[in-house]
C-alpha positions, 0 to 999 in steps of 0.5 A: 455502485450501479449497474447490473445485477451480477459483475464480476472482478478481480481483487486482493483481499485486504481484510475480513471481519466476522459477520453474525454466525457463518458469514464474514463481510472481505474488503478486497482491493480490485483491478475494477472497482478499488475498494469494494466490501462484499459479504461471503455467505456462509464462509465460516462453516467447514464445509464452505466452497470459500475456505482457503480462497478469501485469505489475507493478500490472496488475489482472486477472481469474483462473480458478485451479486449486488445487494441492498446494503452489501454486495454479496460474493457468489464465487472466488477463485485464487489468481495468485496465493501469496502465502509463501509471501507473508509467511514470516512475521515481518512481511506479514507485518508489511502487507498488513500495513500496505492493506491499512494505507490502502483501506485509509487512503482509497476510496470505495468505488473509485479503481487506482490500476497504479496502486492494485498493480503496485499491490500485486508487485510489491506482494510478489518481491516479499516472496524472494525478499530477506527484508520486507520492511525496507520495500515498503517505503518505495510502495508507500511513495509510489502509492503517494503518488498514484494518489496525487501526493508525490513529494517533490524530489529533483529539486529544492521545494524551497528554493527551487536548487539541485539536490544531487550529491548533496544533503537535505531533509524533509520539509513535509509542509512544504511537500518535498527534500529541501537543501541544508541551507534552506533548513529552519533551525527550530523545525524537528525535521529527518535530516538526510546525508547525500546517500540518503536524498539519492535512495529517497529519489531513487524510491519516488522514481516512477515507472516501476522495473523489476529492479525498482521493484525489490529496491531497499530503503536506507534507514533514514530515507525509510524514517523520512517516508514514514513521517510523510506517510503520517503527515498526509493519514492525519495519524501513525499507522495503527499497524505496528512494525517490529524494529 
């Protein structure tokens, strides 16, 4: 990253790890930049100006300063704590894997507004959601989609037919739902009843609301999103979710 000497941004913080003695090296997802790895100075000595406001899913606002290797944060500020969002085990199991596909699938230095306001609401549902885990996969498909990997949804991928009320299964090399009568017998595939292609599309559906936001993933549709997810990371996901 070029530019001045000093900027500023606005972020969530994604990960931390322990540099040398006193310092920690904070992966943040910002508004500005996407990701960004910066260095707090000094932040695990007990009397830092950074405790409390470097936290996993915090939402700050940052004056950095550029360095050699490394950017360097000179201050934080907390926008927003979701704390109260990742307090139980399994929103806290969510957002650690939101942070894993984000740190996997975007690239430093490169902003995505979609995916950081995404972030931001899905961080935000967790706060009133008795269930984390099945908010995940709208973000997961929306993410897909930011990033130009949306599956196709309204139709067919391989035949090109309507897919309401009835049907289908994920066809992931082909990249979208496909019918029952286009299924191949010798593929492992998640096959879908017309409930659950209808909750698929419903989770794609773009221009996000409030509602959509807190919509909840039926079980096989959340089945089908995670094996898309690994289909386009190249692996599973190393967080591991309870079930």
């Amino acid at each position: 990253m070029t530019g001045p000497r000093t900027y500023k941004a606005s972020g969530i913080v994604l990960h931390a790890r322990n540099l040398g003695e006193a310092d920690k090296i904070i992966t943040l997802f910002t508004a500005e930049y996407g990701k960004l790895d910066a260095v707090a100075k000094g932040i695990r000595r007990a009397k830092s100006a950074f405790a409390g406001r470097l936290e996993f899913t915090n939402e700050v606002a940052l004056s950095l300063h550029r360095g050699r290797n490394l950017d360097i944060i000179t201050s934080a500020d907390i926008l927003r704590s979701h704390f109260n969002a990742v307090v139980q085990p399994d929103a806290y199991g969510a957002a650690h894997l939101m942070a894993e596909l984000i740190e996997s699938f975007c690239e430093p230095d490169l902003p995505v507004p979609e995916i950081y306001a995404l972030l931001r609401g899905a961080l935000q549902a967790f706060e009133t959601s008795p269930d984390a885990l099945r908010l995940l996969p709208r973000f997961q498909l929306r993410m897909l989609d930011a990033l130009g990997l949306a599956p196709v949804c309204d139709q067919c991928v391989r035949c090109g037919e309507t897919l309401q009320g009835a049907p289908g299964w994920l066809d992931l090399d082909a990249g979208g739902l496909a019918g029952m009568e286009c299924h191949q017998a010798w593929l492992q595939v998640v096959e879908l009843d017309d409930e659950d292609v209808e909750n698929f599309r419903a989770l794609a559906a773009p221009k996000a609301t409030s509602q959509r936001a807190t919509l909840t993933a039926s079980p096989r549709a959340a089945k089908a999103v995670e094996e898309l997810i690994s289909y386009h990371l190249g692996r599973r996901p190393r967080t591991v979710l309870a079930q």
